[in-house]
C-alpha positions in Angstrom: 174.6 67.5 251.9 177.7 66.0 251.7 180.2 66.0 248.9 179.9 63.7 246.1 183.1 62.7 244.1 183.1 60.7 241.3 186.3 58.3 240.7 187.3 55.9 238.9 190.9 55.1 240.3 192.5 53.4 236.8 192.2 57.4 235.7 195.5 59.1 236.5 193.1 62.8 237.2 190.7 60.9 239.4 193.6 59.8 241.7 195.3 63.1 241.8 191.6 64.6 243.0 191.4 61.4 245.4 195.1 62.0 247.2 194.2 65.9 247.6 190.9 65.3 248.9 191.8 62.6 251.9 195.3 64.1 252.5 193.4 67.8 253.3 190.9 65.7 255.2 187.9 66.6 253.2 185.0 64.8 253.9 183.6 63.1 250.9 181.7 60.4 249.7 183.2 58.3 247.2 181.0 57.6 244.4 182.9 54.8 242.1 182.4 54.4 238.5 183.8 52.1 236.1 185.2 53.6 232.7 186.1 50.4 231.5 182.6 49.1 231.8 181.0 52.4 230.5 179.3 53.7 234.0 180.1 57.1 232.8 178.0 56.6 230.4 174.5 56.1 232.1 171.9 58.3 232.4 172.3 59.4 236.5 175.8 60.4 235.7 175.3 62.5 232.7 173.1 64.7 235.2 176.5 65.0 237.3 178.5 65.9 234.3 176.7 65.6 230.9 180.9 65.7 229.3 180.7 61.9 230.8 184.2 62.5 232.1 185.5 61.6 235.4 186.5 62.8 238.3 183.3 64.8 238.8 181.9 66.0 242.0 178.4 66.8 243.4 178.4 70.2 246.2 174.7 70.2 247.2 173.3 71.8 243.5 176.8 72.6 242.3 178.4 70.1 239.8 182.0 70.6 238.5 183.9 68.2 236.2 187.8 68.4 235.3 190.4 67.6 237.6 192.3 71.1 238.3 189.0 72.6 238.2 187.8 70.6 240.6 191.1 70.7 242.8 191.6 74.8 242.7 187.7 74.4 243.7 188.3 72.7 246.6 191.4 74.5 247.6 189.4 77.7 247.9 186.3 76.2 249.7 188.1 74.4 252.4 191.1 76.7 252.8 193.5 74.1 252.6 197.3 74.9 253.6 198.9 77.5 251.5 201.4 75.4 249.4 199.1 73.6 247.3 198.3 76.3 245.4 200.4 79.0 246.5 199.1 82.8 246.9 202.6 83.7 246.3 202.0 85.0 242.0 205.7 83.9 241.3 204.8 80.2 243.1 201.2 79.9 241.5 202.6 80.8 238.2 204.7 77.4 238.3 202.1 75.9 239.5 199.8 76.8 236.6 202.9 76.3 234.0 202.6 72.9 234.8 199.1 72.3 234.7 198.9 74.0 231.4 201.2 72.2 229.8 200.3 68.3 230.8 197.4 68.5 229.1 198.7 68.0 225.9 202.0 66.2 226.8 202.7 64.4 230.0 199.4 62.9 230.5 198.5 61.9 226.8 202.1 60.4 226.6 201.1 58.4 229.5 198.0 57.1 228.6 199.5 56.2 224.9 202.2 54.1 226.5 199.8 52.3 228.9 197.2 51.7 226.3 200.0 50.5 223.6 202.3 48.1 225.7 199.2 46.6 228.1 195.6 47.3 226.8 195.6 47.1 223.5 197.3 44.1 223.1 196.4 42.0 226.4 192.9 43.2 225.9 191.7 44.0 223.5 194.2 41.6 221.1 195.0 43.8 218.6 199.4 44.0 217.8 200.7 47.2 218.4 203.2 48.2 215.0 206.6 49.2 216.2 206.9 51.7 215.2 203.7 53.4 216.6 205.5 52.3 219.9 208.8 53.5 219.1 207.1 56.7 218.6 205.0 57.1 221.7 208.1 56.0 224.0 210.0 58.6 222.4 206.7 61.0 223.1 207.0 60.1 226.7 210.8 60.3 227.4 211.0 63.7 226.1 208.1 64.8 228.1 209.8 63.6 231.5 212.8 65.3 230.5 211.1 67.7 230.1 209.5 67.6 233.7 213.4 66.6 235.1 215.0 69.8 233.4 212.5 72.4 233.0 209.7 72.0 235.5 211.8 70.4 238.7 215.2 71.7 237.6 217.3 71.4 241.4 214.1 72.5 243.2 212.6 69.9 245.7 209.4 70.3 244.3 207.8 71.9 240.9 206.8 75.3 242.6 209.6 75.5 245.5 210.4 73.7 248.8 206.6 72.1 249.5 204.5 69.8 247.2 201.9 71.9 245.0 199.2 70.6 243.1 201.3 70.5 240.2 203.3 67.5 242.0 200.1 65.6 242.6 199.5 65.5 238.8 202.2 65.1 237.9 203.2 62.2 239.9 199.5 60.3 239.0 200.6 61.0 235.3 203.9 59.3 235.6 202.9 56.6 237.3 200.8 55.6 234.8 203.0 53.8 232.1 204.4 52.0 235.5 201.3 49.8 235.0 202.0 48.7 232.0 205.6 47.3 233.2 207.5 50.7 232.4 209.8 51.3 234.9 210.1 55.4 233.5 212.3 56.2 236.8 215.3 53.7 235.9 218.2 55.3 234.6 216.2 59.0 236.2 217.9 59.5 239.9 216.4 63.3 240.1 212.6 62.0 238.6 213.3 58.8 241.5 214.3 61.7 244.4 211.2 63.5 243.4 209.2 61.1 243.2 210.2 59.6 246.6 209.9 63.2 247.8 206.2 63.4 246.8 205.0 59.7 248.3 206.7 60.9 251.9 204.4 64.3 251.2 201.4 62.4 250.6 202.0 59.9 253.2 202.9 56.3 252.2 199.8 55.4 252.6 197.3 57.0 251.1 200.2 57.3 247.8 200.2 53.3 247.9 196.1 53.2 248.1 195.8 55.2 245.3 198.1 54.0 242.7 197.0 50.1 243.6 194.6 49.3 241.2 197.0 50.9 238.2 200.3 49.0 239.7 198.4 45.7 239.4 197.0 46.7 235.9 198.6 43.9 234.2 197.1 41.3 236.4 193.9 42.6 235.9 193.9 43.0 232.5 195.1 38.9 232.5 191.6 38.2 233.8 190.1 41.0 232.2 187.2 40.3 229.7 187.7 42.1 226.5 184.2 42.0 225.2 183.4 45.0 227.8 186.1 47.0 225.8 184.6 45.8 222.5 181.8 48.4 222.1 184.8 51.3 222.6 187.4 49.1 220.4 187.5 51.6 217.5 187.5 54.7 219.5 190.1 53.2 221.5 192.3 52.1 218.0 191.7 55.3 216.4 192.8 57.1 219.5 195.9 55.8 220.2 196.9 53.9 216.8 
């Protein structure tokens, strides 16, 4: 049976799972949900991952949700090249550093920026206070400084000389307040090298496929109907405002 992986590509962990999965050649079947029209929600997925979260995958009668998890799974299964997730315990260590740490900062910061300067207001019509923006741009700026000075510092990469899975997220979560018109790399010539540095990795490509639908967010959210985000509309506020 083959794999199953559940995406939804607007989702900064689904498109670091995407990117590692087609650049290692593993052979998948993309199974695409919609979290803006509440797929993840229905009754076949919640078999796949009853924490209606995506990504996901299916492995025959194994199910796994959570990006890393699902990455460092799929690392070990198909033996994929060493520097992704490095046996080396100094090299691994930075690896994990960084995927401990985004959880609560680089990602969320993301998000919050996207969600205040594009969704929120384009979609769902609601005006974002200044000062919650003021606050969440702040939020985000220390959080690549963060990523320029302590996780890169004057290393190629986050965990040496070769991307690492801890690139691949980190360069998904970044790239997310770029679609809501951010550009977070002006002013940032190491974060711009880096991130350069990680799309030649990758391959053009398959970095270009998978950050489409985000880098055109603010067309679609122009044609966007905001009565499918209505039903989520106070989850969504009380989130982020």
């Amino acid at each position: 049976m083959v794999l199953e992986i559940y995406l939804d590509l607007f989702s900064q962990p689904c498109r670091s799972v995407y990117i590692f999965a087609k650049k290692n050649n593993i052979q998948f079947e993309y199974k695409k949900l919609s979290l803006m029209s509440g797929e993840h929600y229905n009754e076949e997925f919640g078999k796949i991952n009853p924490m209606r979260k995506v990504p996901a995958i299916r492995d025959g009668d194994f199910c796994l949700g959570e990006s890393v998890a699902i990455m460092q799974y799929l690392v070990e299964k198909y033996g994929t090249p060493d520097h992704w997730y490095p046996a080396d315990v100094q090299k691994r260590a930075r690896v994990n550093e960084y995927l401990s740490w985004q959880h609560s900062a680089m990602r969320p910061h993301g998000s919050k920026v996207f969600w205040l300067r594009l969704m929120i207001p384009k979609v769902l019509g609601v005006e974002v206070p200044k000062d919650k923006m003021d606050a969440a741009l702040e939020d985000l700026n220390n959080s690549l400084k963060l990523v320029e000075e302590r996780f890169l510092e004057d290393r190629p990469f986050i965990a040496g000389e070769q991307i690492s899975l801890a690139d691949l997220v980190a360069i998904v979560e970044i790239m997310q307040p770029v679609g809501s018109g951010l550009d977070v790399f002006k002013g940032r010539p190491k974060l711009s090298a880096w991130r350069d540095r990680v799309r030649a990795a990758v391959g053009g490509e398959l970095f270009d496929e998978a950050h489409e639908r985000i880098l055109q967010a603010q067309e679609i959210a122009q044609t966007m109907d905001g009565s499918t985000l209505q039903h989520f509309k106070p989850k969504i506020l009380k989130m982020f405002l």
